[in-house]
KEGU-502325 format. One line per field, with one value per atom (N, C-alpha, C): residue number from 0; x, y, z. Coordinates in steps of 0.2 Angstrom, whole numbers, m for minus. Example, Ala and Ser with C-alpha at 12.3 -4.5 7.8 and 13.67 -1.06 7.14 Angstrom:
residues 2
i <- (0,0,0,1,1,1)
u <- (66,62,66,64,68,64)
v <- (m28,m22,m16,m11,m5,0)
w <- (39,39,39,35,36,39)
//
This chain:
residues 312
i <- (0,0,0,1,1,1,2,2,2,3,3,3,4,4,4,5,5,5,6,6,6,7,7,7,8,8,8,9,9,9,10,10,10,11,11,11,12,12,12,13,13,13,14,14,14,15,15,15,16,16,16,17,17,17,18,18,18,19,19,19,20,20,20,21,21,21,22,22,22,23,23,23,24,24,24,25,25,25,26,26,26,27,27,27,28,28,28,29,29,29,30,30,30,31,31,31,32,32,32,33,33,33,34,34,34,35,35,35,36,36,36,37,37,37,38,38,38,39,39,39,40,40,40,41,41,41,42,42,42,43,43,43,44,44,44,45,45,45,46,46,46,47,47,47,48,48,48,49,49,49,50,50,50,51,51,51,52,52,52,53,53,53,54,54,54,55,55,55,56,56,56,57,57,57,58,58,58,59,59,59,60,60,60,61,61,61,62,62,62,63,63,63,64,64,64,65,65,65,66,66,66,67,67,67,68,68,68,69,69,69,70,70,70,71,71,71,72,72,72,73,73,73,74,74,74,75,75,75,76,76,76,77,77,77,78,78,78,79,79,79,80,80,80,81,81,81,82,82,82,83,83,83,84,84,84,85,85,85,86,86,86,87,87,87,88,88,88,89,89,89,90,90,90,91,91,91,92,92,92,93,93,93,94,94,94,95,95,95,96,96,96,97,97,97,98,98,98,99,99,99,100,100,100,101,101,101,102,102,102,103,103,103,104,104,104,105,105,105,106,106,106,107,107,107,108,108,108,109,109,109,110,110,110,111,111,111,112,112,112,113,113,113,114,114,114,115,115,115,116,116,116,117,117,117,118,118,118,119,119,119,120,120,120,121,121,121,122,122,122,123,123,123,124,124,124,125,125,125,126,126,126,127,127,127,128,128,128,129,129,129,130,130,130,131,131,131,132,132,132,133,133,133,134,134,134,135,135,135,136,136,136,137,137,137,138,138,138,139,139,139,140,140,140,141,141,141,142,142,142,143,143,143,144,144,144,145,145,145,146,146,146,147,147,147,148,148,148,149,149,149,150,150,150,151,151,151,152,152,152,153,153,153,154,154,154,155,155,155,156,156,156,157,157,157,158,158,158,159,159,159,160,160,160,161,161,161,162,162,162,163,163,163,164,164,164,165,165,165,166,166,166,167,167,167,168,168,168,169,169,169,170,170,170,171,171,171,172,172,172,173,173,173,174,174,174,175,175,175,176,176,176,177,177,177,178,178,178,179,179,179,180,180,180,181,181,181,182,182,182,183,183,183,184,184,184,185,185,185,186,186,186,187,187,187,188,188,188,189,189,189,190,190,190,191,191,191,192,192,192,193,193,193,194,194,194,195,195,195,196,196,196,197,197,197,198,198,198,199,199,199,200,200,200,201,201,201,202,202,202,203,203,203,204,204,204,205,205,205,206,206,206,207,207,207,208,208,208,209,209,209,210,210,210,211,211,211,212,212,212,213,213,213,214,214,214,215,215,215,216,216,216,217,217,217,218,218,218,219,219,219,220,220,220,221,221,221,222,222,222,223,223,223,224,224,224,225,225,225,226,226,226,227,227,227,228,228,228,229,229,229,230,230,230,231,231,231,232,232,232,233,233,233,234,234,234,235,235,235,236,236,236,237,237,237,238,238,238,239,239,239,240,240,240,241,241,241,242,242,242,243,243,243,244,244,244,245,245,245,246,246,246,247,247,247,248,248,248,249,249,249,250,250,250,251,251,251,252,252,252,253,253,253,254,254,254,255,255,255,256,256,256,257,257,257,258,258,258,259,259,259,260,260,260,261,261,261,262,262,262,263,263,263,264,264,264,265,265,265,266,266,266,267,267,267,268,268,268,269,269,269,270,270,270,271,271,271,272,272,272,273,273,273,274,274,274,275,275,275,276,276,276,277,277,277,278,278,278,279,279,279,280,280,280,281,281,281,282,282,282,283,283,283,284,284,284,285,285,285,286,286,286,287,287,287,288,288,288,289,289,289,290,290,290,291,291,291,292,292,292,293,293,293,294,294,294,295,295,295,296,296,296,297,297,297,298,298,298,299,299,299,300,300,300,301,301,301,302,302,302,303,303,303,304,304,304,305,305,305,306,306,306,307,307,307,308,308,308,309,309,309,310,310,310,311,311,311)
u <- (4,0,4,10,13,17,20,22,19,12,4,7,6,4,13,16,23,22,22,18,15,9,5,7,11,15,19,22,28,24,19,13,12,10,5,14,20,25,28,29,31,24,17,11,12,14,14,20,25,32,33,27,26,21,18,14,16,21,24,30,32,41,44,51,56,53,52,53,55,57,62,58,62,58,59,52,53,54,52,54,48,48,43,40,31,31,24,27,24,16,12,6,5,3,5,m6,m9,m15,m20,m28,m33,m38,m39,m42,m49,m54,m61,m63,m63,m67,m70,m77,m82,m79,m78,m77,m83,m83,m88,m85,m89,m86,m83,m79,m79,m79,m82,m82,m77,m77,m66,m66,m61,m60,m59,m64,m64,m59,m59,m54,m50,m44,m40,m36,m36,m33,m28,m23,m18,m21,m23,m27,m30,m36,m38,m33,m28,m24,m21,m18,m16,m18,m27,m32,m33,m33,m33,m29,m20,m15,m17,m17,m17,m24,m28,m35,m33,m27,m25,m28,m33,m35,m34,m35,m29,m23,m20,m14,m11,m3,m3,m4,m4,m7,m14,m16,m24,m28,m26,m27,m30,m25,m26,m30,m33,m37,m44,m45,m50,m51,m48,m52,m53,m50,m51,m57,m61,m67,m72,m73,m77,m77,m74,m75,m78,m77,m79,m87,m89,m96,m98,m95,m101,m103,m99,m99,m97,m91,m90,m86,m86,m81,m78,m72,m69,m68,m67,m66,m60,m55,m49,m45,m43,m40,m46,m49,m55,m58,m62,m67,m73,m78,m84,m91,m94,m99,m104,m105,m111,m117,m123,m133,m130,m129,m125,m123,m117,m112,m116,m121,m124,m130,m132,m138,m134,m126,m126,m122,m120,m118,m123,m130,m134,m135,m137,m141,m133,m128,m122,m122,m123,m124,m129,m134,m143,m142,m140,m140,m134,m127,m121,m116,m121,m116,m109,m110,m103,m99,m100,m94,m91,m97,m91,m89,m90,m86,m79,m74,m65,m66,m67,m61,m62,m69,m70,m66,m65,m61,m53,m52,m44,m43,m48,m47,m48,m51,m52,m46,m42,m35,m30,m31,m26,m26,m32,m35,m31,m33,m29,m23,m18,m11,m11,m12,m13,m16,m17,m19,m13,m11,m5,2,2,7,6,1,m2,m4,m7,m7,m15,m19,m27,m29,m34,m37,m42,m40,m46,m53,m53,m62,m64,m61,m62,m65,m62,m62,m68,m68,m72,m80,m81,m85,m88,m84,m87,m89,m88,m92,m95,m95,m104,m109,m112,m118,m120,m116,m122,m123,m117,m116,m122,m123,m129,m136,m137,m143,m144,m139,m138,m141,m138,m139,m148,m151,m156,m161,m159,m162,m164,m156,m156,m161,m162,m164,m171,m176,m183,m180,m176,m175,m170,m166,m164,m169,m172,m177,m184,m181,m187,m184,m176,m172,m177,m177,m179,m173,m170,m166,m170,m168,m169,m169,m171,m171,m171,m165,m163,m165,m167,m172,m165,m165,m159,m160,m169,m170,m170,m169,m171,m178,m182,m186,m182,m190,m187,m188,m184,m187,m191,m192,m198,m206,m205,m214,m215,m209,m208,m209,m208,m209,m202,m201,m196,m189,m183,m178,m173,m174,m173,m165,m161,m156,m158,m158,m159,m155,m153,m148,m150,m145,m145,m141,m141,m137,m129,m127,m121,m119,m123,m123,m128,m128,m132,m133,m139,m142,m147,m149,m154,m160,m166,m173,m176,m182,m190,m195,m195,m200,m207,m210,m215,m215,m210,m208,m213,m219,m215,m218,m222,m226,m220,m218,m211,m203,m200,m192,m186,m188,m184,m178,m171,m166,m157,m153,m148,m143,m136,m133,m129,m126,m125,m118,m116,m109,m107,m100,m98,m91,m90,m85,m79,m73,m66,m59,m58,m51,m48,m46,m44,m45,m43,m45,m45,m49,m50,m43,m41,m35,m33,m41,m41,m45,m48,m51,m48,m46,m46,m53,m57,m63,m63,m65,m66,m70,m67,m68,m75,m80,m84,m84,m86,m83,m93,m92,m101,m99,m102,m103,m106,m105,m106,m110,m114,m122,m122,m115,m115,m108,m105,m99,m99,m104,m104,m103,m105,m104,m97,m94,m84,m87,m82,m80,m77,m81,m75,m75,m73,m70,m75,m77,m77,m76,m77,m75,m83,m84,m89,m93,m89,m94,m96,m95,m99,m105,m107,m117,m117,m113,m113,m110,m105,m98,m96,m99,m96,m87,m87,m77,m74,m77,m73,m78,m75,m79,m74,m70,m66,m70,m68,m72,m64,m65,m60,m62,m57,m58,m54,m49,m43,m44,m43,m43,m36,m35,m30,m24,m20,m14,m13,m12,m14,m9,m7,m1,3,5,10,7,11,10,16,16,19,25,32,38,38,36,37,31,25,22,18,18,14,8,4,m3,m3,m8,m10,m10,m7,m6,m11,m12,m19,m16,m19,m19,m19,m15,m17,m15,m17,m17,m14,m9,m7,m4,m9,m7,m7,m12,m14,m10,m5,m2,m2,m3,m4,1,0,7,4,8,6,8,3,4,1,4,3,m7,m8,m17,m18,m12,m14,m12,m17,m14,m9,m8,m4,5,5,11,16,25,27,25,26,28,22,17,10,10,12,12,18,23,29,27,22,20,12,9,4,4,6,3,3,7,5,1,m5,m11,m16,m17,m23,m29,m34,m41,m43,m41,m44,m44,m38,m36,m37,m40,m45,m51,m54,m62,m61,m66,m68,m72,m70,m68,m79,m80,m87,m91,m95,m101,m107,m108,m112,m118,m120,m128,m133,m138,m145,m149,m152,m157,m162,m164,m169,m170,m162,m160,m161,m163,m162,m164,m168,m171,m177,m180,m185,m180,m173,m173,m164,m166,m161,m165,m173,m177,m180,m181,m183,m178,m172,m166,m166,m167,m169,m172)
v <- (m6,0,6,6,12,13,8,8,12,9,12,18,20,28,32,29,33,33,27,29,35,35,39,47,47,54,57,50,53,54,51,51,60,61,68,74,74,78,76,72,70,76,75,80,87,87,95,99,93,96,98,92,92,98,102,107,113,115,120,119,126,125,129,131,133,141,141,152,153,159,163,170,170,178,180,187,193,192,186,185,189,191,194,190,188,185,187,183,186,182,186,183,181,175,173,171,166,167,165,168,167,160,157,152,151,151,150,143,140,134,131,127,125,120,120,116,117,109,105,103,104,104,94,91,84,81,76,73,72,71,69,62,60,54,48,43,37,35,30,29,23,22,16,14,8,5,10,11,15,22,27,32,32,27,27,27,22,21,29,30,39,45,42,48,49,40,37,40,41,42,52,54,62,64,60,62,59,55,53,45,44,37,30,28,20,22,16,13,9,12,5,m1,m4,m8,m10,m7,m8,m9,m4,m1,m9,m11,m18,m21,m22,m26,m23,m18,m12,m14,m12,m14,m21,m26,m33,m33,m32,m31,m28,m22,m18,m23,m25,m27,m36,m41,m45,m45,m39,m36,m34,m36,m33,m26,m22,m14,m10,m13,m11,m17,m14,m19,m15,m20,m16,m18,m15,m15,m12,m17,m15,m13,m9,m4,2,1,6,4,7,5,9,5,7,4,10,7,2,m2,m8,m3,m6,m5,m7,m11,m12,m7,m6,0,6,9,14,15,11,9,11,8,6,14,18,23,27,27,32,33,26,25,25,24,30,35,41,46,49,48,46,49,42,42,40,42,42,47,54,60,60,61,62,57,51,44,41,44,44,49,55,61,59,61,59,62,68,70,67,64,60,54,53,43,47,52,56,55,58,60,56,49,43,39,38,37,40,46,51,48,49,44,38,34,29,28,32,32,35,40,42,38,32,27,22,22,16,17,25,26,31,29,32,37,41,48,50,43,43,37,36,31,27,23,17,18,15,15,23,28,35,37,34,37,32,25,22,25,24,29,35,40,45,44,39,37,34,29,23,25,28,30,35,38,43,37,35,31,25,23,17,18,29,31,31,34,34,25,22,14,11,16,14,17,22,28,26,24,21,13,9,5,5,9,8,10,15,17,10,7,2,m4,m4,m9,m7,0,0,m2,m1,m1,m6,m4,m10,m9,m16,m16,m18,m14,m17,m25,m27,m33,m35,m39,m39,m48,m47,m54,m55,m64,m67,m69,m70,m73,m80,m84,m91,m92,m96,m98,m102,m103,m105,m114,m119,m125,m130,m128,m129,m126,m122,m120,m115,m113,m111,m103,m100,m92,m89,m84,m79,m80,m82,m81,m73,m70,m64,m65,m59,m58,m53,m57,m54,m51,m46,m45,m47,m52,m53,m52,m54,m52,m53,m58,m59,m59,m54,m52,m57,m57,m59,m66,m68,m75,m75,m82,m80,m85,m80,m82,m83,m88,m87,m81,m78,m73,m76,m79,m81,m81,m80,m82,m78,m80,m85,m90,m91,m97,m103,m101,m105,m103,m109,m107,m107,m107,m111,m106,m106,m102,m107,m102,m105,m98,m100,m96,m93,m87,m83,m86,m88,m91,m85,m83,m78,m82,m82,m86,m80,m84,m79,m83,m80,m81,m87,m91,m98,m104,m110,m116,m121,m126,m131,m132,m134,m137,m145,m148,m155,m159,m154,m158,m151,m144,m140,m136,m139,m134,m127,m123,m115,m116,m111,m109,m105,m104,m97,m98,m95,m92,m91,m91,m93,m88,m89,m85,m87,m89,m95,m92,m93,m90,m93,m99,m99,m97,m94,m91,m85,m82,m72,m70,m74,m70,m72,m76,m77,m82,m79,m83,m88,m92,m99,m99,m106,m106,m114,m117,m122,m124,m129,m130,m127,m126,m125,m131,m135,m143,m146,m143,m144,m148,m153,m155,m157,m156,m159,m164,m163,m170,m173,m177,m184,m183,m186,m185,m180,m172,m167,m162,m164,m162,m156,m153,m147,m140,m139,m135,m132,m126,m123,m115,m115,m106,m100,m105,m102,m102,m96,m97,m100,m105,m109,m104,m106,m103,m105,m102,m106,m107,m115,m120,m121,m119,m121,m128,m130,m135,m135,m139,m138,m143,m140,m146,m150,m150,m155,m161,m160,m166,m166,m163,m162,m157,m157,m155,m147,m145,m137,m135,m128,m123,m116,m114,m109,m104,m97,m90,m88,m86,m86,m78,m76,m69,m69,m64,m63,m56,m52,m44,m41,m43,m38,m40,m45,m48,m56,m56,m63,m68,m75,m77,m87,m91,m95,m102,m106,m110,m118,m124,m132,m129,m132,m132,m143,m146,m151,m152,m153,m153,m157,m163,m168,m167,m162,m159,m157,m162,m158,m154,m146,m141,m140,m142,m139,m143,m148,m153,m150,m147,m145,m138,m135,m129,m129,m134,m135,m134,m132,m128,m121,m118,m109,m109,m114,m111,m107,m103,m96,m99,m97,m97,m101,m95,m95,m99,m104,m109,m116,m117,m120,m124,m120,m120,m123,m127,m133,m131,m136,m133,m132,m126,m126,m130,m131,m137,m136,m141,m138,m136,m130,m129,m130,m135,m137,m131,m133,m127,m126,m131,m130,m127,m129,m129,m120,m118,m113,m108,m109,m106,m98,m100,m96,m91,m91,m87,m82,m85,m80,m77,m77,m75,m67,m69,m66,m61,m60,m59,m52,m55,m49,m44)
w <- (0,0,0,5,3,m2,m6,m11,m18,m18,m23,m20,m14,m13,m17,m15,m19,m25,m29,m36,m38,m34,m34,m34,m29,m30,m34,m36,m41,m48,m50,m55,m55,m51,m48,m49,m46,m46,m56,m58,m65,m70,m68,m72,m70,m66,m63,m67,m66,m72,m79,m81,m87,m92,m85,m87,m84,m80,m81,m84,m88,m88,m82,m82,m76,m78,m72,m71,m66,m68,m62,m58,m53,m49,m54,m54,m57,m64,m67,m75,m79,m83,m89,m93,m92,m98,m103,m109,m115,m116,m116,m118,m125,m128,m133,m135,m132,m134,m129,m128,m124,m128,m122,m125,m122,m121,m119,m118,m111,m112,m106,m108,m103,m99,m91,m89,m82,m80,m77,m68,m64,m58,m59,m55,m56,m49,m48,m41,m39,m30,m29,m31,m33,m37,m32,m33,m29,m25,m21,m15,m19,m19,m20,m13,m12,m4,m2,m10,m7,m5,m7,m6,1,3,7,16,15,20,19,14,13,17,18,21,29,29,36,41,38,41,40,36,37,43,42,47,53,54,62,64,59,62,61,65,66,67,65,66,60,57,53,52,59,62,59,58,58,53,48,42,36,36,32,33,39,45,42,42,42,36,31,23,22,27,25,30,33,38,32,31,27,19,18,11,12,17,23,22,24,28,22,13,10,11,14,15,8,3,m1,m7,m11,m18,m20,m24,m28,m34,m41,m48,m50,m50,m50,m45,m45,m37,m35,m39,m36,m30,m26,m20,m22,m23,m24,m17,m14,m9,m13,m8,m12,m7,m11,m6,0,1,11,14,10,13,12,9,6,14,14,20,26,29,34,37,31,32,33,29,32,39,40,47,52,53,56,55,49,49,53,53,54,63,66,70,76,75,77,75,73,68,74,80,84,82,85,87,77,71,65,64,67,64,64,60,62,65,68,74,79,80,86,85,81,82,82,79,79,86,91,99,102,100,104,102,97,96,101,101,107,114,115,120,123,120,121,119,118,118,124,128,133,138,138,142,141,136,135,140,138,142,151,155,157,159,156,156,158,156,156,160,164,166,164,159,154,158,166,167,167,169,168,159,155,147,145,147,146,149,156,160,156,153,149,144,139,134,135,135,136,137,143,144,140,135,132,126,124,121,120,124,126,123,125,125,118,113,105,103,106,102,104,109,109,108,106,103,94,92,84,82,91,88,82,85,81,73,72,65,62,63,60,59,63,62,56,54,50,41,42,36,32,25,21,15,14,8,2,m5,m9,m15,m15,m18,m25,m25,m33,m34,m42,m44,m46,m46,m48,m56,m58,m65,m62,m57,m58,m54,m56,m51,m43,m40,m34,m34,m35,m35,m31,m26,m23,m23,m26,m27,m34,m37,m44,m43,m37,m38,m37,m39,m42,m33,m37,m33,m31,m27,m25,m21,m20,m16,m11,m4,0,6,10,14,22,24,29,36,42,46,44,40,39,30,29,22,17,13,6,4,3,4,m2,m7,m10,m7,m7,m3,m9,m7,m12,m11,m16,m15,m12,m12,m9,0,2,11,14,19,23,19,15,14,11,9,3,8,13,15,15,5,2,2,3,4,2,m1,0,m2,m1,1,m6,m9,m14,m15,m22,m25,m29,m25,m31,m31,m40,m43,m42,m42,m40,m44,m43,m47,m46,m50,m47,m49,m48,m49,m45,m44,m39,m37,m32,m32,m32,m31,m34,m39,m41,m48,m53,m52,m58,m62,m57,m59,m58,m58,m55,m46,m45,m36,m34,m31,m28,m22,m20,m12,m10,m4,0,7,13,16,22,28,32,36,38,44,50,51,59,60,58,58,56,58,56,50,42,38,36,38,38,29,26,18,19,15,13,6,4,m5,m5,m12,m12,m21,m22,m31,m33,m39,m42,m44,m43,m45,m38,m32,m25,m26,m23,m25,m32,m37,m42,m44,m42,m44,m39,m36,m27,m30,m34,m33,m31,m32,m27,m24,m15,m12,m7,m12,m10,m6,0,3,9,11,13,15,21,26,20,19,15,4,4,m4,m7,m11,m13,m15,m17,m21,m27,m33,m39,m40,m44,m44,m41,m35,m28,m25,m25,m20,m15,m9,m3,m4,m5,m4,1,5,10,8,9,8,1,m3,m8,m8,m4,m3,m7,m7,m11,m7,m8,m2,m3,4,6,5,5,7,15,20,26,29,32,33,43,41,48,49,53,54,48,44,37,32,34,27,26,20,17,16,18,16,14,11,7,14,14,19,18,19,18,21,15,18,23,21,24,32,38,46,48,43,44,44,35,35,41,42,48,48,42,44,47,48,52,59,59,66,69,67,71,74,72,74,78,78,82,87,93,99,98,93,93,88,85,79,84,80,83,82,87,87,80,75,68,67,64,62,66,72,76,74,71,70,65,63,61,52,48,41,40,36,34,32,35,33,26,21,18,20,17,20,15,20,17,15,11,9,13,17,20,28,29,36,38,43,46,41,37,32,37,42,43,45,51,53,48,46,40,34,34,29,34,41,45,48,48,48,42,36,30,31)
//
């Protein structure tokens, strides 16, 4: 990311050079021609990761620490996408901003999260007392969250038709938003509970049959992504399912197996996807939480259908 942003820079001081020439104090200059022309206010130009972290750092909040963390959460949450290196808000993000707006104008202003940063460096190094700083925020705090509940509960998101029918009773399949992001429901609910979970295809290939990869979105794991082959439910020979998006054509020197994507502190790094490999049995007692939890289960269409439809 910092890297993009020096680009960026030197892109921006290279244009500016390129459009003036060298002048000196007190130089005299000749007017040569007047040129007339319409021009149009233009929006400020989109966020790119590197930009964003740019803005983050001049407006004082987070941490480099955190930054990574931070676009890896929002983009998670279905808050926003991106098309290339751009960052465009999705209807989620568009919605969840309002209603922050709406109803927590102080706790997203920057300077508020600017002075709550200062704050607690002033507690790190003791300057502040934690139950003192916490004490003064919560209680108004608490009023604001009960205050917003009746307006979040009136939100309604908009509903996008997928074009298939529902196979169970033949009515129109919708995309729905729910607690942990985006599900497709039967438009007939509650009468019809028929539901399963949104495939978005991604970059990649199986890593044991070669098919193509889409990524799902787990409902008892808070919306947390997994990967599976696209011939899941179709093809009994590959039943590829994983937390981790593969690595395309790496395999692990030590035992063979295909190797994962694994993230630590905002950075990504390439890791034996089998638990058997030494290299993962010699490092078994320091795996983290994450890596703990038990690989995704497939979900039935029918299962827990009422309360992820009611959820929407």
């Amino acid at each position: 990311a910092y890297a993009d942003i020096a680009e960026d820079n030197a892109e921006d001081d290279k244009s500016v050079k390129a459009k003036l020439p060298e002048l000196s104090d007190g130089q005299t200059l000749k007017l040569l021609d007047i040129k007339s022309e319409q021009k149009f206010t233009l929006p400020p130009a989109r966020f790119t990761e590197a930009t964003l972290i740019k803005t983050l750092e001049e407006k004082g909040i987070g941490r480099p620490s955190t930054y990574a963390p931070t676009i890896s959460t929002i983009l998670e949450r279905n808050y926003i996408d991106k098309k290339g290196k751009i960052i465009y808000p999705t209807d989620l993000g568009k919605v969840v901003t309002l209603l922050l707006s709406d109803n927590f104008a102080e706790i997203v202003d920057v300077s508020f999260t600017a002075d709550m940063e200062s704050k607690l460096d002033e507690i790190e190094v003791g300057k502040k007392d934690w139950v003192k700083v916490l004490s003064e925020f919560y209680p108004p705090f608490h009023e604001l969250i009960v205050k917003a509940g009746s307006a979040v509960s009136k939100v309604k998101m908009e509903e996008k038709q997928t074009g298939e029918k529902c196979p169970e009773c033949g009515g129109d399949l919708i995309i729905k938003e729910g607690r942990f992001g985006q599900f497709v429901a039967c438009s007939h609910f509650p009468e019809c509970k028929f539901t399963r979970n949104v495939e978005v295809t991604v970059k990649g290939s199986c890593p044991l049959c070669g098919s193509g990869l889409v990524s799902h979105r787990s409902n008892k794991y808070k919306g947390r992504v997994f990967y599976t082959c696209d011939k899941k439910g179709k093809d009994p020979d590959c039943s590829f399912i994983s937390w981790y998006l593969p690595v395309e054509g790496q395999k692990c020197d030590t035992c063979g197996s295909y190797m994962v994507w694994k993230r630590f502190r905002g950075r990504a790094y390439p890791k034996c996807a089998n638990p058997e490999c030494p290299k993962n049995t010699a490092k078994k007692s320091s795996k983290s939480e994450d890596e703990e939890k038990p690989a995704p289960k497939e979900k039935k269409s029918r299962k827990k259908a009422s309360s992820d439809a009611n959820e929407a």
